[in-house]
Backbone bond lengths (Angstrom), bond angles and torsions (degrees), N, CA, C in turn:
res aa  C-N    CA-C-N  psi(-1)  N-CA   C-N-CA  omega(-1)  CA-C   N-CA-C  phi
1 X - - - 1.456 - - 1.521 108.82 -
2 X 1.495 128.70 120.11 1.257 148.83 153.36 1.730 116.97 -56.73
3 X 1.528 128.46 99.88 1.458 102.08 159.87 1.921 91.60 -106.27
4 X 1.592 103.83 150.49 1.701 91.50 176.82 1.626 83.13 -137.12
5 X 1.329 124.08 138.45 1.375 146.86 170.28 1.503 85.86 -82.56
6 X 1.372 116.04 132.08 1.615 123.50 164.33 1.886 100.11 -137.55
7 X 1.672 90.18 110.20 1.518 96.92 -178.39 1.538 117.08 -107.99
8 X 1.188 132.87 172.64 1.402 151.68 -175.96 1.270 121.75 152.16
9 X 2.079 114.79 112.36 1.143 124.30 -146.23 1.581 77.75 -122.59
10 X 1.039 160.66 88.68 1.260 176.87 -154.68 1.530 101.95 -143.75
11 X 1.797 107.71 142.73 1.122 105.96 -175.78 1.525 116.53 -108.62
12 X 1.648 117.85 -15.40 1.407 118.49 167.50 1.422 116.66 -105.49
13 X 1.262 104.43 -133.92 1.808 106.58 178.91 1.838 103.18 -150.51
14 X 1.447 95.89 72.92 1.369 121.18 -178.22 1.351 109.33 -91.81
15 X 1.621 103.44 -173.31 1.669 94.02 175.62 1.534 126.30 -70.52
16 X 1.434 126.52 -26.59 1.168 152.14 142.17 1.956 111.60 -17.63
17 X 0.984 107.31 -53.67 1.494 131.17 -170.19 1.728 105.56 -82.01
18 X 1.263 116.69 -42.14 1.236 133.75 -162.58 1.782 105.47 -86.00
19 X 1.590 104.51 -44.82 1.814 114.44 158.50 1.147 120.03 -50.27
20 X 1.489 116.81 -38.26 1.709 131.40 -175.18 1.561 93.36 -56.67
21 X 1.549 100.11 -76.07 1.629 128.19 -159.79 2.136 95.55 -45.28
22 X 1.670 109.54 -58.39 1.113 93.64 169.38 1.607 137.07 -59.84
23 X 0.703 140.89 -21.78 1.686 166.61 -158.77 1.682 105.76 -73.97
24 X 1.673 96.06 -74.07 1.696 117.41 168.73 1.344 118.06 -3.91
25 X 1.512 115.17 -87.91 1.659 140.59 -176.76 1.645 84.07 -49.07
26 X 1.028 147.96 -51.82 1.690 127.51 -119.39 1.951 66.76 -107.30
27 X 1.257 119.89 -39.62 1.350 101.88 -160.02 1.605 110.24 -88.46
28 X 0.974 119.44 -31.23 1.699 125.64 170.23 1.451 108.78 -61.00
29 X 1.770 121.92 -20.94 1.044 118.43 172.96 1.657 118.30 -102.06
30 X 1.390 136.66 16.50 1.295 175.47 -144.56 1.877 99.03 -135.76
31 X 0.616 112.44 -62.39 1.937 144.11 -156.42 1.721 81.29 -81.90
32 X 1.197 113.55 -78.03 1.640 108.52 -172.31 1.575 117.30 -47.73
33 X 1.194 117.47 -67.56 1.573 128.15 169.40 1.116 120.40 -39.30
34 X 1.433 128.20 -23.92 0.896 126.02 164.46 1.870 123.32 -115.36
35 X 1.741 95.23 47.74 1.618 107.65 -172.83 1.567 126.44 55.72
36 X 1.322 109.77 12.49 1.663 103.58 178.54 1.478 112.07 -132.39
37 X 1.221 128.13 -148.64 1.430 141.76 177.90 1.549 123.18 -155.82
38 X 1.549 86.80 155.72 1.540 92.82 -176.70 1.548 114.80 -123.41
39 X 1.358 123.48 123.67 1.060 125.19 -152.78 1.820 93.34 -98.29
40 X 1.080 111.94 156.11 1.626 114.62 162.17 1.141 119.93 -150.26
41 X 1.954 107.06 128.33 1.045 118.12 -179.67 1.278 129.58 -80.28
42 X 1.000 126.25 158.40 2.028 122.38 166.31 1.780 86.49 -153.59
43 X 1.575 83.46 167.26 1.292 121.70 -178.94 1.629 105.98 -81.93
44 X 1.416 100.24 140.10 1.457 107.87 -162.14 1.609 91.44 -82.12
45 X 1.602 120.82 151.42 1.147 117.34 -172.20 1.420 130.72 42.11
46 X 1.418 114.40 44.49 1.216 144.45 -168.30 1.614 95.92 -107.87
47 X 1.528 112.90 160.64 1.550 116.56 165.05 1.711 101.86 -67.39
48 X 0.918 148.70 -45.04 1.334 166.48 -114.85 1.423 84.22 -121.68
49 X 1.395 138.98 -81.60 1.418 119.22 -175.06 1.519 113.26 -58.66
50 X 0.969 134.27 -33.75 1.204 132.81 177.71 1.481 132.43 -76.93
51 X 1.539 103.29 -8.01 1.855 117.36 176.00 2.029 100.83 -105.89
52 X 1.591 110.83 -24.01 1.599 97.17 168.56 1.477 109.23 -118.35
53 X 1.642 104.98 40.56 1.419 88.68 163.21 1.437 153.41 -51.34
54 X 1.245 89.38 -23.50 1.266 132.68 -173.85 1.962 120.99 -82.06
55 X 1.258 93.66 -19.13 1.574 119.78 -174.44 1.568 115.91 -58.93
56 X 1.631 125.20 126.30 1.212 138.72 136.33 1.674 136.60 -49.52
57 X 0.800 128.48 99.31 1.675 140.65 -24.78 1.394 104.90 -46.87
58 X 1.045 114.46 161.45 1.807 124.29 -177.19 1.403 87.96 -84.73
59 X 1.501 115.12 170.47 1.471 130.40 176.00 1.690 113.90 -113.81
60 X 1.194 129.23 118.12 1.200 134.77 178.30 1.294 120.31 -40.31
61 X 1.161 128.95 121.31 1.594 126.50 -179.26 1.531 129.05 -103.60
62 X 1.283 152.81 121.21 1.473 144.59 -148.91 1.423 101.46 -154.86
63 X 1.476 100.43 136.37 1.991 107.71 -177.57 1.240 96.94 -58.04
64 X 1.230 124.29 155.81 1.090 154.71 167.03 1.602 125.72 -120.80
65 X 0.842 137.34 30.55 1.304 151.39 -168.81 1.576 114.63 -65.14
66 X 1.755 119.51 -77.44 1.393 111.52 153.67 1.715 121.30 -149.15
67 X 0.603 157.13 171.35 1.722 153.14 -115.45 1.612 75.53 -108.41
68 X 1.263 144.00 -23.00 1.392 116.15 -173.13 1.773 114.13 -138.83
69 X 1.524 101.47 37.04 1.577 104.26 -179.59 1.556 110.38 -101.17
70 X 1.147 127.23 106.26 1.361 119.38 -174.56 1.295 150.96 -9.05
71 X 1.413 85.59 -40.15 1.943 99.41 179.90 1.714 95.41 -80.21
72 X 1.208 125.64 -27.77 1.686 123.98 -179.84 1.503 111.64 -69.31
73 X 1.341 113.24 -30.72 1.521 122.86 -170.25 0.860 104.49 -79.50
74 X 1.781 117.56 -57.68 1.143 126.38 -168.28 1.519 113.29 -66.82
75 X 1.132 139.94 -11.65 1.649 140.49 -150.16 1.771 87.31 -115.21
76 X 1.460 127.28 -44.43 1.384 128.88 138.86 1.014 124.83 31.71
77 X 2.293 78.90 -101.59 1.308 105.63 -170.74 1.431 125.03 -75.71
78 X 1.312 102.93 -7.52 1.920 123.51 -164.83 1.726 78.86 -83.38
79 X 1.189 146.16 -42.20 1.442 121.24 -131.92 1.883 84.00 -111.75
80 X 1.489 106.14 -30.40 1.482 102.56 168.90 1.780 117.12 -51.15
81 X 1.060 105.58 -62.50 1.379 125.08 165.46 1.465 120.08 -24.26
82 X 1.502 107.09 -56.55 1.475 127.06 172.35 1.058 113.55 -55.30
83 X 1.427 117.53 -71.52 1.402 132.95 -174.90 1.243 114.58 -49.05
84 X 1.764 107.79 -66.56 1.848 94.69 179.21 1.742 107.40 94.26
85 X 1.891 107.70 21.51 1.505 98.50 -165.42 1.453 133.87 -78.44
86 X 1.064 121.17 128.59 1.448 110.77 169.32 1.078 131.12 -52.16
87 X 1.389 135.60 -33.62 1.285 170.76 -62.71 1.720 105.71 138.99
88 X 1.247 123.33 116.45 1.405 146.81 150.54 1.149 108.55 -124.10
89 X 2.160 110.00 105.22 1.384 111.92 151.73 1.005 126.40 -120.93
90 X 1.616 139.35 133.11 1.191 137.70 -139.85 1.578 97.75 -150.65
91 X 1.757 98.80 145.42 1.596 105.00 -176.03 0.909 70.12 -129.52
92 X 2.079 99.05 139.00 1.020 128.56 -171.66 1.425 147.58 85.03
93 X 1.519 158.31 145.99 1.042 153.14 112.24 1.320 124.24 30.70
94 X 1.303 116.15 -85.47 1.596 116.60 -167.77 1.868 94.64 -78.37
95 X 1.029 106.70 -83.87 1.832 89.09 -174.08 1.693 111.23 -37.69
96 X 1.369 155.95 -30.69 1.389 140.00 134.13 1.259 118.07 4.27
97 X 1.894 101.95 -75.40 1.259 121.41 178.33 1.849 123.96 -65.36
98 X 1.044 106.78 -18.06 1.543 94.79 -140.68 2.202 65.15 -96.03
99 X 1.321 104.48 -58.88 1.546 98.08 -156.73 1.564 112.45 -83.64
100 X 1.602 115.96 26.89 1.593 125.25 157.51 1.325 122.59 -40.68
């Protein structure tokens, strides 16, 4: 069983955002075949949560505010917790940091 955390807390829909968005499908379908799942994060009130809101499986959403304000850490560690991942992949800097 595969669980893989796939993060990116990005605030527009740059190229950064667009790697995430491509990545997803190939990895949720990676994750299945091999009995598990892949969860993906975005930034709450992000372009990115707000253009697949609508999305099968939906994508997990978490403040993003700054690498050390509680509700960011804490929402983190809650989804680490959840998940259970084998696998942490992260675009970008702050998800790097935040899910170390």
């Amino acid at each position: 069983m595969t669980a893989i955390l796939h993060a990116m807390l990005g605030k527009g829909l740059g190229g950064l955002e667009r790697v995430f968005l491509d990545y997803q499908p190939i990895l949720e379908a990676y994750a299945a075949k091999h009995g598990g799942t892949c969860t993906g994060v975005v930034r709450r009130g992000g372009s990115v949560s707000g253009a697949e809101a609508m999305r099968s499986p939906p994508l997990a959403v978490m403040p993003a505010f700054t690498d050390w304000d509680p509700w960011t850490v804490g929402a983190a560690r809650r989804l680490v917790e959840t998940v259970r991942p084998d696998l942490i992949l992260s675009h970008g800097q702050r998800p790097a940091r935040l899910f170390a």
